[in-house]
PLY file of the C-alpha trace (Angstrom):
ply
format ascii 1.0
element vertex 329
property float x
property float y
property float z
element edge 328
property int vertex1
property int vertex2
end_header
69.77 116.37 119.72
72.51 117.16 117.09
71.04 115.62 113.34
73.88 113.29 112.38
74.03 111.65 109.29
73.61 108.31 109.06
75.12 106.56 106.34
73.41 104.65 103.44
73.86 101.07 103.17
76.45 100.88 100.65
78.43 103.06 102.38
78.27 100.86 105.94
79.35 98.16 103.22
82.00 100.03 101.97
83.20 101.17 105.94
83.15 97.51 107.20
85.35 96.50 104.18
87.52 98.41 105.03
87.57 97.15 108.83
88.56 93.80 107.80
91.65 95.28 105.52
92.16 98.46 105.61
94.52 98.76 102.64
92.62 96.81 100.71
92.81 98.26 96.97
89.73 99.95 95.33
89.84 97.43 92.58
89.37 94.66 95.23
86.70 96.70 97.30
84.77 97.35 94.25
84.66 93.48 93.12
83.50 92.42 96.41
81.07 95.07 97.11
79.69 94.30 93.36
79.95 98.34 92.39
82.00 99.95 90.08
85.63 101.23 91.07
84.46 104.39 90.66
81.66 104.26 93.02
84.41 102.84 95.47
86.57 105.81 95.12
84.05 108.53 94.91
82.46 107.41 98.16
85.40 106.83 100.13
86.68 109.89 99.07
83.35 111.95 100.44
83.67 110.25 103.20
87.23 111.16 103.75
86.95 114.80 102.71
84.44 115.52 104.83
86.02 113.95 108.24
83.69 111.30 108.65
86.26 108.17 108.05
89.94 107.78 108.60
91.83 104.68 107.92
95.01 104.43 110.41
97.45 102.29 111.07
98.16 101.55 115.05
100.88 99.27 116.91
99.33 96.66 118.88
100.98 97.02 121.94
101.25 93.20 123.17
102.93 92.71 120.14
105.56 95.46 120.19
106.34 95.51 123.84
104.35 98.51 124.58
103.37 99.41 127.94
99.41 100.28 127.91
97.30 101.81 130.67
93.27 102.52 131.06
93.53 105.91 133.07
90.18 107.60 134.82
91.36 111.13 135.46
89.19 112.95 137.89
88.90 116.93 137.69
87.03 119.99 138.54
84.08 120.60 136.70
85.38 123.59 134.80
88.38 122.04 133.86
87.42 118.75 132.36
87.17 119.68 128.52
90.97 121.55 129.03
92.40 118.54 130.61
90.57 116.45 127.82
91.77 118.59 125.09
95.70 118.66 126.08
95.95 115.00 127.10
93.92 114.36 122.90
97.05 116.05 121.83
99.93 113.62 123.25
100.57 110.89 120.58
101.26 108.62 123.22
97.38 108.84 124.14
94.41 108.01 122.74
90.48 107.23 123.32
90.13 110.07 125.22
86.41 110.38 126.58
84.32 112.57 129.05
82.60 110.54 131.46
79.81 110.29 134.29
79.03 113.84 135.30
81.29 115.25 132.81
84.07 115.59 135.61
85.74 111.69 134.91
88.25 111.47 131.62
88.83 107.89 130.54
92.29 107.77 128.38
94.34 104.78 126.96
98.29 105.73 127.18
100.43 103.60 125.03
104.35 104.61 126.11
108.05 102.65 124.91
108.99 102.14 128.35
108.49 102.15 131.63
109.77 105.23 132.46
107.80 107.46 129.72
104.83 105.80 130.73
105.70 106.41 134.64
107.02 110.25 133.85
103.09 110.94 132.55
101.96 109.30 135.38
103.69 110.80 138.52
104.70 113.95 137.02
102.80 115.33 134.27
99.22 114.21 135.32
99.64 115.15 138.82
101.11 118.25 138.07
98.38 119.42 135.89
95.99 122.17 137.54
92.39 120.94 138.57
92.95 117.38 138.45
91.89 115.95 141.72
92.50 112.00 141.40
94.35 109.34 138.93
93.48 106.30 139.14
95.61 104.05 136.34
95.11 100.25 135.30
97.52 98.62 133.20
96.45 96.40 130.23
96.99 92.83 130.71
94.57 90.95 128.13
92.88 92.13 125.14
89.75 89.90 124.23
88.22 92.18 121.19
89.89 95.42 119.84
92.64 96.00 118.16
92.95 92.72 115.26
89.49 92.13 116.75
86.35 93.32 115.15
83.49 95.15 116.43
80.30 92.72 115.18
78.14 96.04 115.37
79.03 96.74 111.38
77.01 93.91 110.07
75.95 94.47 106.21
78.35 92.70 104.54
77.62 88.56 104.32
80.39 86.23 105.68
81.54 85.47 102.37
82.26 88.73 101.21
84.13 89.22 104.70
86.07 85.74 104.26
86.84 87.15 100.62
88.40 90.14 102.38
90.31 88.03 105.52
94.24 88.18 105.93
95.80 85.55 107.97
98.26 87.07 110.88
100.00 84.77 113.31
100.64 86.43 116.74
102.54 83.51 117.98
106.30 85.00 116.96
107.72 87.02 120.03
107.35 90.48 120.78
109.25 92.76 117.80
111.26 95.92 118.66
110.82 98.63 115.69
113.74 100.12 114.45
113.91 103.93 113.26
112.65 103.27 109.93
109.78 101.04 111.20
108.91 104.46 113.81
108.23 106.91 110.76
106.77 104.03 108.78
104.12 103.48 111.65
104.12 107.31 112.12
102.97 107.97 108.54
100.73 105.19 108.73
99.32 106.34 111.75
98.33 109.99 110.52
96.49 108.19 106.77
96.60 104.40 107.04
96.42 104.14 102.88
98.98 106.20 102.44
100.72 105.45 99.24
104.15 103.33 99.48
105.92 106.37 97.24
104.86 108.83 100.26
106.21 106.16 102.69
109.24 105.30 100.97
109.37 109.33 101.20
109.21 109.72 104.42
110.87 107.03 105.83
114.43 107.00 103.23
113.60 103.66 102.22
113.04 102.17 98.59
109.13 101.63 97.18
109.90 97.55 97.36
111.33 98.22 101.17
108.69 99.63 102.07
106.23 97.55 100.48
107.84 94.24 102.00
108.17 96.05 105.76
104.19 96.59 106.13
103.41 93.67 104.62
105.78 91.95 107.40
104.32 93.47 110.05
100.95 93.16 109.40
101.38 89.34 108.77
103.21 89.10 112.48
100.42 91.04 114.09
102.74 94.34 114.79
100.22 97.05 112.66
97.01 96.73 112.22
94.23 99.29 110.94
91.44 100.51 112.06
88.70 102.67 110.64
88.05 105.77 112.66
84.20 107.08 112.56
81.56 107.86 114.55
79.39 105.04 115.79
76.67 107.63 115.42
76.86 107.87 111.44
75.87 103.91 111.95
72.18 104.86 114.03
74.50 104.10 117.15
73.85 107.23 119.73
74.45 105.61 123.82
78.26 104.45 124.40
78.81 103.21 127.92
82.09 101.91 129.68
81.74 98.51 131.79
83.51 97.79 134.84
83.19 94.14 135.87
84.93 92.45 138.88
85.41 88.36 138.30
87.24 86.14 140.36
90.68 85.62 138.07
89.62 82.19 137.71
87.06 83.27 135.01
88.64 86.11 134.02
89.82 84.45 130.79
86.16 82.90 129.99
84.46 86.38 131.20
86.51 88.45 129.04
86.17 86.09 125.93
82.18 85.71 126.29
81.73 89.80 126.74
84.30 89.89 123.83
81.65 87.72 121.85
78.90 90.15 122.02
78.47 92.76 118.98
77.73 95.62 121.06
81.51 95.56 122.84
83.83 96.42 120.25
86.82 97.02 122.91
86.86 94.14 125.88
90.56 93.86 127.96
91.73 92.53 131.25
92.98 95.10 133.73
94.56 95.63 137.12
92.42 96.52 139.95
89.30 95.62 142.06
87.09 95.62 138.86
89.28 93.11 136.32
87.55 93.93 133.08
86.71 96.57 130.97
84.65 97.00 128.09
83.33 99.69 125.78
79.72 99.41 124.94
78.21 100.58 121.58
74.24 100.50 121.45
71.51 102.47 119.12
69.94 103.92 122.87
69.50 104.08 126.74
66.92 101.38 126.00
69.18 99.26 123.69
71.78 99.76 126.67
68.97 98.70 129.38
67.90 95.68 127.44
71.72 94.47 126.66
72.58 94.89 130.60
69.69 92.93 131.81
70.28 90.42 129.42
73.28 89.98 128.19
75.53 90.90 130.38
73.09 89.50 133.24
73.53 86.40 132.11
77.00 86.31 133.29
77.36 84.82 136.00
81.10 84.92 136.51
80.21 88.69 136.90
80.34 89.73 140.73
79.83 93.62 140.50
79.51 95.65 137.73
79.46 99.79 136.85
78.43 101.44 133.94
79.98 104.64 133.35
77.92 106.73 130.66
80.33 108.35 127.60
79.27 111.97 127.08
81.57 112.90 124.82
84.59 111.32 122.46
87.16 113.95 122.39
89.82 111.40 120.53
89.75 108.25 118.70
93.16 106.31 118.01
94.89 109.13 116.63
92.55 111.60 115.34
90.28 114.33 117.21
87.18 114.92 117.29
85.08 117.77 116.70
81.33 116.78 116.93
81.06 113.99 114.59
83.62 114.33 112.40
87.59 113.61 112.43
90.03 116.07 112.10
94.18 115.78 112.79
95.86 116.75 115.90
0 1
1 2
2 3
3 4
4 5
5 6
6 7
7 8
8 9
9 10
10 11
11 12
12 13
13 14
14 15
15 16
16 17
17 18
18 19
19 20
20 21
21 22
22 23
23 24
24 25
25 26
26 27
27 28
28 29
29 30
30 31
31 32
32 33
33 34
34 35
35 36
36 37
37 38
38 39
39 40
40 41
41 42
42 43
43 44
44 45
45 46
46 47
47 48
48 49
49 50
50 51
51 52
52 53
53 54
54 55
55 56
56 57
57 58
58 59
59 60
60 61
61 62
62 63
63 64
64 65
65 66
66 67
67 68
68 69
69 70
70 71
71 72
72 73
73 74
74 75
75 76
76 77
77 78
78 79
79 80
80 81
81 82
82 83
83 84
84 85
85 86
86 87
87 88
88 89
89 90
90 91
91 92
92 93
93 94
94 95
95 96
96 97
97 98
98 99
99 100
100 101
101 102
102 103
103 104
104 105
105 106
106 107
107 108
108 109
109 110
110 111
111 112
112 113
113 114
114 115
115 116
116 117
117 118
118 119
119 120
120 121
121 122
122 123
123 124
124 125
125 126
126 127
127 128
128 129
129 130
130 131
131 132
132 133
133 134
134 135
135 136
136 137
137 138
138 139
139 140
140 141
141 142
142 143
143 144
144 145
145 146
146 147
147 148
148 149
149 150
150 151
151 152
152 153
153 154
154 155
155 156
156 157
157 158
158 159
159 160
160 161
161 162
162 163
163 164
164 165
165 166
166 167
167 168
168 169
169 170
170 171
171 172
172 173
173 174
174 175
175 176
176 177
177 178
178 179
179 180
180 181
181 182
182 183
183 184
184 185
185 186
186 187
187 188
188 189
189 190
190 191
191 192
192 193
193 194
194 195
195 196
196 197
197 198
198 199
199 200
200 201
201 202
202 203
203 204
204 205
205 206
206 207
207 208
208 209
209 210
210 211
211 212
212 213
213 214
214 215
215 216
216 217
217 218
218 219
219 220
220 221
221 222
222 223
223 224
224 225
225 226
226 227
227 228
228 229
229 230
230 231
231 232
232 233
233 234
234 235
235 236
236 237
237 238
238 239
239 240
240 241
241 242
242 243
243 244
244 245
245 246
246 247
247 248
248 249
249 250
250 251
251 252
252 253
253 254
254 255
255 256
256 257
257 258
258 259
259 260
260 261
261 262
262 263
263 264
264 265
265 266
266 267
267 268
268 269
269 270
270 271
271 272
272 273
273 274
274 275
275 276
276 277
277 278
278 279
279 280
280 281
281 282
282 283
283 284
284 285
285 286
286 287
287 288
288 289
289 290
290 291
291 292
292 293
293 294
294 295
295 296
296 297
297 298
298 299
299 300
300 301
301 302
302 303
303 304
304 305
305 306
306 307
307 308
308 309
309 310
310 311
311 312
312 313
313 314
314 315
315 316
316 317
317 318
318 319
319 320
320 321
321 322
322 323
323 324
324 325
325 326
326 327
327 328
């Protein structure tokens, strides 16, 4: 097994911090985590250099009108990591993942309309050498992911997590993103603390423009960001993906109880036989055994379930990965 580092306890601190606010200033991480600023900014930094964190800033697609799919992409065995590899490198996918035998790619496809997303879907995927079967779910529901939190990063106490809280109010209606908004999400998306000078850069906009826009955005639930790193680094090594089927009845109370649980840090309501997904995150195969037999056991909305083993992350949100570190497309 590959030796990957796993990070100290100040630096977990530091890495959950930054999941509850991810442009959170130094000053502020510093005073909460009870360090100096310099301590702040010379371990973020390492861990930044060294492609083992990433801060970015992603759309949340129920919120912008975005038109999200769960794909499982079947292919020949010698063509799996290929196909992998060029659908890590379209922007309008991410979470790409080898599966199962190592033949099965999971992907999440986030297009601006029905048409872009239909294009990839009946012309680009099935055109593509080697892949044998496309199966694709659209998105209905997401119960944890995204503004939600995966409970897994636990060091911090509540109180230095409440100190750290900003409120958002998805209740507005959905928000269309005009050009300036694109290349202010685009920027965002490639370093999520990217300076407002750099953004007011790149997007022709003024510092205070700029400044006002993400701060808009993020208070109606539009952006949000979301710290990119390998569970592994955190003593987590066995990622599975769930596939439960539950009468629609209890879909909603299904999705929001597996949502609950700290080892599912993605949960979401889908189209198809089996009705919800989740991503499990666990420290083994016998952390995974004892949280099926359990936990999820003790469903009992749950009718049938599959667990499809993760043997490889080949993307994450936006950024690729090469073993265990983070590195840009």
């Amino acid at each position: 097994m590959d030796e990957i580092e796993v990070l100290d306890e100040l630096d977990q601190a530091l890495v959950q911090a930054l999941t509850v606010d991810g442009r959170v200033p130094f000053s502020r991480l510093a005073e909460v985590l009870e360090v100096s600023d310099q301590t702040v900014i010379r371990r973020y930094r390492r861990l930044r250099g060294e492609g083992l964190l990433r801060v970015v800033g992603l759309p949340l697609g129920e919120k912008l009108g975005l038109y999200e799919s769960w794909l499982r992409v079947q292919c020949t065995p010698d063509a799996a990591l290929a196909v992998a590899d060029g659908l890590a490198r379209r922007p309008d996918i991410s979470w790409v993942t080898l599966n199962s035998g190592g033949t099965e790619i999971h992907c999440i496809t986030r297009a601006r309309s029905r048409q872009d997303r239909d294009n990839l879907l009946l012309q680009k995927l099935p055109g593509t050498r080697r892949v044998t079967g496309i199966a694709a779910h659209s998105v209905l529901r997401t119960f944890v992911g995204g503004l939600g939190r995966w409970g897994g990063l636990d060091v911090l106490t509540q109180a230095q997590v409440a100190a750290l809280e900003r409120p958002v109010d998805r209740s507005g209606p959905k928000i269309r993103l005009d050009e300036a908004e694109s290349a202010l999400l685009a920027e965002l998306g490639r370093d999520g603390r990217t300076g407002y000078p750099e953004l007011a850069r790149a997007t022709g906009l003024s510092e205070s423009t700029v400044r006002r826009r993400v701060e808009q955005l993020r208070a109606e639930g539009a952006i949000y960001f979301d710290v990119e790193i390998d569970p592994r680094h955190f003593g987590y090594r066995t990622q599975a993906v769930l596939l439960a089927t539950v009468p629609p009845s209890e879909l909603a109370q299904a999705g929001a109880e597996l949502g609950g649980h700290r080892e599912v840090p993605f949960a979401a309501a889908i189209t198809g036989s089996a009705n919800l997904l989740a991503v499990v995150i666990c420290r083994d195969d016998d952390a995974l055994y004892e949280y099926l037999t359990t936990r999820v056991g003790a469903l009992s909305t749950v009718r049938q379930l599959e667990v499809v083993p993760v043997l490889r992350t080949v993307k994450r949100a936006g950024m690729l990965m090469d073993g265990a570190r983070l590195v840009d497309l």
